[in-house]
MIDOSE-1310 file (N, C-alpha, C; in nm, 2 decimals, decimal comma, always signed):
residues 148
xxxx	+6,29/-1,49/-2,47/+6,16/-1,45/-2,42/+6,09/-1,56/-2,35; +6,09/-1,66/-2,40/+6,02/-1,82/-2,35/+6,11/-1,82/-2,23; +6,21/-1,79/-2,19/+6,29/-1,86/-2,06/+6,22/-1,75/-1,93; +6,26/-1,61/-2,00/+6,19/-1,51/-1,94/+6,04/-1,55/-1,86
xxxx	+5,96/-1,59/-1,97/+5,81/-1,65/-1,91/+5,79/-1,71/-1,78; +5,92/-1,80/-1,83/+5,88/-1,98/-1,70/+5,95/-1,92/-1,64; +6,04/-1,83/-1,62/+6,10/-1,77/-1,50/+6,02/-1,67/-1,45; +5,94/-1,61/-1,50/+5,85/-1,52/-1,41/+5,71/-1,61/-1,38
xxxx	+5,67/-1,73/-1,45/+5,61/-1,82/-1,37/+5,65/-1,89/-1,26; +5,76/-1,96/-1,30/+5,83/-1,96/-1,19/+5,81/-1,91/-1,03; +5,84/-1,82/-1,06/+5,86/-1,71/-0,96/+5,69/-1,72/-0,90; +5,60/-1,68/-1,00/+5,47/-1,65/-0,88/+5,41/-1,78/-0,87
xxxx	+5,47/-1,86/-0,88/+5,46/-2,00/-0,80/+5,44/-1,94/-0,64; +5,54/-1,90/-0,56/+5,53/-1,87/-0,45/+5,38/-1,76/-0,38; +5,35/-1,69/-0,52/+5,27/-1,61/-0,47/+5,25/-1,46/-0,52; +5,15/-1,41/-0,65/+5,23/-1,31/-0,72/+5,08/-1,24/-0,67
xxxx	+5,13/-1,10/-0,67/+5,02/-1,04/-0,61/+4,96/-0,92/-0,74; +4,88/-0,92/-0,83/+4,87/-0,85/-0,94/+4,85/-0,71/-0,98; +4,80/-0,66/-0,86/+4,82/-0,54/-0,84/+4,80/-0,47/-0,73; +4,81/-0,36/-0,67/+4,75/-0,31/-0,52/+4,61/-0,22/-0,56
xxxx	+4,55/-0,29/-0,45/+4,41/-0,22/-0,42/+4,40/-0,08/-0,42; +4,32/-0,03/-0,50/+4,28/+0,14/-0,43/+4,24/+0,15/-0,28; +4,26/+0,27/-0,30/+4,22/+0,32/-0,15/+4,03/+0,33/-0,19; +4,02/+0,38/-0,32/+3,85/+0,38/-0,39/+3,78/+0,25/-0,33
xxxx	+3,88/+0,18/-0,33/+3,79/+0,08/-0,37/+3,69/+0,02/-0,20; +3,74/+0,10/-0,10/+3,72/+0,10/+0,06/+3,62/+0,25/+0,04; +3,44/+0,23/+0,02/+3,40/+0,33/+0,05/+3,30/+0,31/+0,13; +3,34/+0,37/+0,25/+3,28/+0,37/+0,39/+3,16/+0,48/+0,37
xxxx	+3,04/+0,40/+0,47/+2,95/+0,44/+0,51/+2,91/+0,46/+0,62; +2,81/+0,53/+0,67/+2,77/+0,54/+0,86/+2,70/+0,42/+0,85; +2,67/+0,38/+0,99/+2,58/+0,27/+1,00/+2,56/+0,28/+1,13; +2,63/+0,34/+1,22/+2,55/+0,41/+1,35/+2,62/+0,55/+1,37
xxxx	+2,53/+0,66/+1,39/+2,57/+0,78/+1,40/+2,68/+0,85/+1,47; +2,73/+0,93/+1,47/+2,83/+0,99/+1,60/+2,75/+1,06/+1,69; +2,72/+1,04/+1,81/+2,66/+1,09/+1,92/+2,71/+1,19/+1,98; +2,82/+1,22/+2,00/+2,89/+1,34/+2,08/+3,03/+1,25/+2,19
xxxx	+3,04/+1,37/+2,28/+3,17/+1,31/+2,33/+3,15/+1,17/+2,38; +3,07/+1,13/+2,42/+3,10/+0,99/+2,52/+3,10/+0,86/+2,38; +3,11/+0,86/+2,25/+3,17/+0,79/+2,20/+3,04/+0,74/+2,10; +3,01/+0,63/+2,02/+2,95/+0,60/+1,91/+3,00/+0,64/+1,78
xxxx	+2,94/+0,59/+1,67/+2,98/+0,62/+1,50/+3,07/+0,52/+1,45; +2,99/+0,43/+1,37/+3,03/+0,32/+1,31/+3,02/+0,33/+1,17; +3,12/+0,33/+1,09/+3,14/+0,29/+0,94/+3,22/+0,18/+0,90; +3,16/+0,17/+0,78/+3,18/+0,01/+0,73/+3,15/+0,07/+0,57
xxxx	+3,31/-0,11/+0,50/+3,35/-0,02/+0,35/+3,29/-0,20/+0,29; +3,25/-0,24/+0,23/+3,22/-0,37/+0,17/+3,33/-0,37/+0,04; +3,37/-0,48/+0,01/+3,44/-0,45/-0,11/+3,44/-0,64/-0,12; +3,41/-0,68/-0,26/+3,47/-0,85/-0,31/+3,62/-0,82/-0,39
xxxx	+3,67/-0,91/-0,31/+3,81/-0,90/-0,37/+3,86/-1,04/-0,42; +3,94/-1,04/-0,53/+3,95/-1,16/-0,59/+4,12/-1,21/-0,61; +4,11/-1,32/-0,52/+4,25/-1,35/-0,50/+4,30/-1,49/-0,58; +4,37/-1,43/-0,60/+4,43/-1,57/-0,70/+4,60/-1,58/-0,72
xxxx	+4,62/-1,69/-0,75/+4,78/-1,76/-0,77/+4,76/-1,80/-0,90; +4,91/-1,81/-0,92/+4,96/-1,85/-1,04/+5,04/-1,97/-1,05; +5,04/-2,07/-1,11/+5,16/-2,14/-1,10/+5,17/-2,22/-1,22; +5,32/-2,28/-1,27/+5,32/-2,36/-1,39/+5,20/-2,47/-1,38
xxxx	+5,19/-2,53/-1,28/+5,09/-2,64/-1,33/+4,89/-2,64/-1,31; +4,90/-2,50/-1,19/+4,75/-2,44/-1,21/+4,71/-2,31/-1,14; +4,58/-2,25/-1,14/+4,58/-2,14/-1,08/+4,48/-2,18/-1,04; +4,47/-2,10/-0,90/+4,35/-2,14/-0,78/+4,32/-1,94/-0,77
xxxx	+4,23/-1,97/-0,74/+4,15/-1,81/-0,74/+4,02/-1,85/-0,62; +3,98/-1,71/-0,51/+3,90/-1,72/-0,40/+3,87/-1,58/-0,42; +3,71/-1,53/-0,39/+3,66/-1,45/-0,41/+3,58/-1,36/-0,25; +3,65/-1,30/-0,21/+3,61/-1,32/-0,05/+3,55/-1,15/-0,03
xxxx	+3,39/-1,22/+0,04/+3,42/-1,04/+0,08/+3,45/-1,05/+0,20; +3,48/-0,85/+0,20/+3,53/-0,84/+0,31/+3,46/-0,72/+0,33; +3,45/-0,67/+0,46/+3,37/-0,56/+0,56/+3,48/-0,53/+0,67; +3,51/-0,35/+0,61/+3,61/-0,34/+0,68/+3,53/-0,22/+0,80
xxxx	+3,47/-0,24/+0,97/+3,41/-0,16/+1,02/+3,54/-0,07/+1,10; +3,50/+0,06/+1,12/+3,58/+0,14/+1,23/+3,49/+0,22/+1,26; +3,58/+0,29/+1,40/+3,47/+0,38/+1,47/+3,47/+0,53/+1,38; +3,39/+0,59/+1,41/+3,41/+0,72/+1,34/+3,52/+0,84/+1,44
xxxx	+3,51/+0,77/+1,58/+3,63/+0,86/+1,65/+3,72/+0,75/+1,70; +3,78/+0,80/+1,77/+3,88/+0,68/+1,87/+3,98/+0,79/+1,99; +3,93/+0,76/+2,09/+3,94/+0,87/+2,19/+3,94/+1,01/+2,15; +4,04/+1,07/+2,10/+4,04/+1,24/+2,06/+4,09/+1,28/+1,90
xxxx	+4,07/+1,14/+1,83/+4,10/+1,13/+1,72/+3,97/+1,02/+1,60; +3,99/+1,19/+1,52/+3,84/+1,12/+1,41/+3,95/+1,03/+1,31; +3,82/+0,94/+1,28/+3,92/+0,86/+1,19/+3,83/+0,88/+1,04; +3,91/+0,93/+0,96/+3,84/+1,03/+0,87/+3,84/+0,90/+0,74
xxxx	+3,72/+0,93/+0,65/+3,75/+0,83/+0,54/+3,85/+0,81/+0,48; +3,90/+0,94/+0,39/+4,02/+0,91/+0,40/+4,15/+0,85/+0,44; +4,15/+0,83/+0,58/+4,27/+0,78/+0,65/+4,21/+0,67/+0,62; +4,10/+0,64/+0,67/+4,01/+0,51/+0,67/+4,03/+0,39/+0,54
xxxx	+4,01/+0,49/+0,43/+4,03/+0,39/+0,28/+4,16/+0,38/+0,21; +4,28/+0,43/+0,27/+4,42/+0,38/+0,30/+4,48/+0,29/+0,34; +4,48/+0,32/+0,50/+4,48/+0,21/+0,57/+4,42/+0,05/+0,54; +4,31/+0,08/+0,52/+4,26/-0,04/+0,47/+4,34/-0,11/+0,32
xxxx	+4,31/-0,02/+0,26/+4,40/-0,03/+0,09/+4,52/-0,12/+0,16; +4,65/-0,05/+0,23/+4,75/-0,11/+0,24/+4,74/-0,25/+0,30; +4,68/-0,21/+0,44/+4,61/-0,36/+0,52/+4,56/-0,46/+0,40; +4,49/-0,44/+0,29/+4,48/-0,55/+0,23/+4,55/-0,61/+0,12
xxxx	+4,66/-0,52/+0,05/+4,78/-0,59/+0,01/+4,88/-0,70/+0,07; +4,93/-0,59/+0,21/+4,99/-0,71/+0,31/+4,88/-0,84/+0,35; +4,79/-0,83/+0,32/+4,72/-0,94/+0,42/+4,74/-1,03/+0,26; +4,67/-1,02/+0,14/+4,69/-1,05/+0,03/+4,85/-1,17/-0,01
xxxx	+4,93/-1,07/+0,04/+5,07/-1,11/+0,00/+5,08/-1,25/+0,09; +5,04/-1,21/+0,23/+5,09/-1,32/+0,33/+5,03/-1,43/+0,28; +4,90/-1,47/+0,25/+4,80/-1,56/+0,23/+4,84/-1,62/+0,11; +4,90/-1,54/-0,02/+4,94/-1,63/-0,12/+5,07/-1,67/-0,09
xxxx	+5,14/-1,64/-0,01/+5,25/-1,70/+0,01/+5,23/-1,84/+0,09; +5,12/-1,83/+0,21/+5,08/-1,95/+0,24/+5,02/-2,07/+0,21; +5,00/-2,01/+0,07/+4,93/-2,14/-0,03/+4,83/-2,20/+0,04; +4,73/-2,12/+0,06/+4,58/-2,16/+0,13/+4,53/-2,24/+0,06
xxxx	+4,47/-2,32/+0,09/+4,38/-2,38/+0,01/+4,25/-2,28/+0,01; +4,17/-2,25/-0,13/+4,11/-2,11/-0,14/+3,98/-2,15/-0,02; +3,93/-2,27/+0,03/+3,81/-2,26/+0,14/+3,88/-2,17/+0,21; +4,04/-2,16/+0,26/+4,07/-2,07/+0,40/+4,11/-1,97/+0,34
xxxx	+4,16/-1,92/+0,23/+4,23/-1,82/+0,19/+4,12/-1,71/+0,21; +4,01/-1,71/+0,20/+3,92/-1,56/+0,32/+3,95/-1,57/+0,41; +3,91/-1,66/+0,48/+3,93/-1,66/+0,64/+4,07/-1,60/+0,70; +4,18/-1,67/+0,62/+4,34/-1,60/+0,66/+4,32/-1,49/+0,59
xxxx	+4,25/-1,43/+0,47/+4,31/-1,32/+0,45/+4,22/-1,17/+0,54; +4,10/-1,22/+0,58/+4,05/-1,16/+0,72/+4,16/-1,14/+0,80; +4,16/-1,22/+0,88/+4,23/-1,27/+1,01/+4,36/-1,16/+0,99; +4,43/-1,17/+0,88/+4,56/-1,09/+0,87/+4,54/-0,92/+0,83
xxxx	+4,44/-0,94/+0,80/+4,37/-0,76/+0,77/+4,34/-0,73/+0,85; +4,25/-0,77/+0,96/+4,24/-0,73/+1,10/+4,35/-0,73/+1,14; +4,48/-0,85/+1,20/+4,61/-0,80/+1,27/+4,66/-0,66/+1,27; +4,68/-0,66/+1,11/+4,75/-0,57/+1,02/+4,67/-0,40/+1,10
xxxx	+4,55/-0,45/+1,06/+4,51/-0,27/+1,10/+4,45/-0,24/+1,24; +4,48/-0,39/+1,39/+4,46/-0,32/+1,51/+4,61/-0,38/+1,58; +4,71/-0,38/+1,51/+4,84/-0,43/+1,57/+4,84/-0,30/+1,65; +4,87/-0,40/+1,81/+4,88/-0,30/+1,91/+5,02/-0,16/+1,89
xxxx	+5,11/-0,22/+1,84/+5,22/-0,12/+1,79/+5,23/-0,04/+1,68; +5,17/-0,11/+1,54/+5,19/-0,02/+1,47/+5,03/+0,00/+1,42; +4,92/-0,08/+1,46/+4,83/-0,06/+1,38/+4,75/+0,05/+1,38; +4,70/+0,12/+1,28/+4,59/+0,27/+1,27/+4,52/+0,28/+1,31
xxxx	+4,43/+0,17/+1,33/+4,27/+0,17/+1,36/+4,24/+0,12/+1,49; +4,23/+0,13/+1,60/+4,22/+0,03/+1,71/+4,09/+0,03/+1,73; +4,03/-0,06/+1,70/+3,89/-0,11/+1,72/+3,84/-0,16/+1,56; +3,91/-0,13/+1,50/+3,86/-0,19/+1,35/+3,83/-0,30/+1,37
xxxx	+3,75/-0,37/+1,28/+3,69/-0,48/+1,27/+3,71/-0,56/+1,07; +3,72/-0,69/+1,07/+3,72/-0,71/+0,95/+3,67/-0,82/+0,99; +3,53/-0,83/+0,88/+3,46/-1,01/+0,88/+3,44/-0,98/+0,74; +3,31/-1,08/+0,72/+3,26/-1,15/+0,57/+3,16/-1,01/+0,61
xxxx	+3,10/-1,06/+0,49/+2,93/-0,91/+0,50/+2,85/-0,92/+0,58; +2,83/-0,79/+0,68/+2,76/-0,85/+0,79/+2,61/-0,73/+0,79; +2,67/-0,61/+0,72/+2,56/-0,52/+0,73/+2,48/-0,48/+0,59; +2,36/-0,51/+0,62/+2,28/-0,48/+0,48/+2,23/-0,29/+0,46
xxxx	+2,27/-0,32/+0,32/+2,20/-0,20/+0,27/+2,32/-0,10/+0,22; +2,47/-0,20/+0,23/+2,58/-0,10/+0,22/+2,62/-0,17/+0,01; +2,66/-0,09/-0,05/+2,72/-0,15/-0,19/+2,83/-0,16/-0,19; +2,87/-0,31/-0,20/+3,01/-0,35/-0,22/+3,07/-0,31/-0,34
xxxx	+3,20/-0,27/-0,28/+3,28/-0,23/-0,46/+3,36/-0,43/-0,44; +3,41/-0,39/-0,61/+3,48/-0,57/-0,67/+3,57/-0,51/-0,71; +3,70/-0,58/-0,66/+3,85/-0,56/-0,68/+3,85/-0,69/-0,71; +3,95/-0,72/-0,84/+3,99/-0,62/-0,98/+3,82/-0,61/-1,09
């Protein structure tokens, strides 16, 4: 059982990721209306997410928010909360994984784990959301959900 342990510490030496995000936990609000066809409608999901490593000799943990905005259409396609709080969910596992693998020091471990949430969800090939946006908290008056 004891070998078992340091081998599964071990292991999230590299970078253990403790659970995946809900899709709950991405709940988008308006914050500029939808106007009709020539385009407008902005929502945005606040959420503090708490990232942390493991290792035999210490654990480093970074508490970052994040603001995930999209449009409410995108050419002939609504982008519905639901697809909305998915996408995101997933986007911030993968962004999660990559960033503890890179053993950030936690001042950057927001900033990369932004940077790779945005990739993630306007990659010109595979990404969902084209125009999405991810920074720190930018719009007041929205209620951040806290993961975990």
């Amino acid at each position: 059982m004891v070998l078992l342990l340091l081998a599964a510490l071990g292991t999230c030496q590299l970078g253990c990721v403790g659970g995946h995000i809900s899709p709950s936990m991405f709940q988008f609000s308006p914050v500029v209306p939808y106007t009709g066809p020539d385009g407008g409608g902005w929502k945005v999901a606040q959420v503090l997410i708490l990232l942390g490593r493991i290792s035999p000799m210490f654990s480093a943990t970074a508490t970052c928010d994040i603001e995930v905005g999209v449009p409410e259409k995108y050419g002939d396609v609504w982008v519905t909360n639901e697809f909305a709080q998915v996408e995101a969910a997933k986007a911030a596992d993968h962004a999660a994984r990559r960033v503890l693998r890179e053993h950030q020091p936690t001042a950057l471990a927001c900033i990369k784990f932004r940077e790779h949430m945005q990739s993630i969800l306007t990659d010109k090939v595979s990404g969902p959301i084209p125009g999405a946006t991810v920074t720190k908290f930018r719009t007041s008056g929205i209620n951040p959900m806290t993961f975990p």
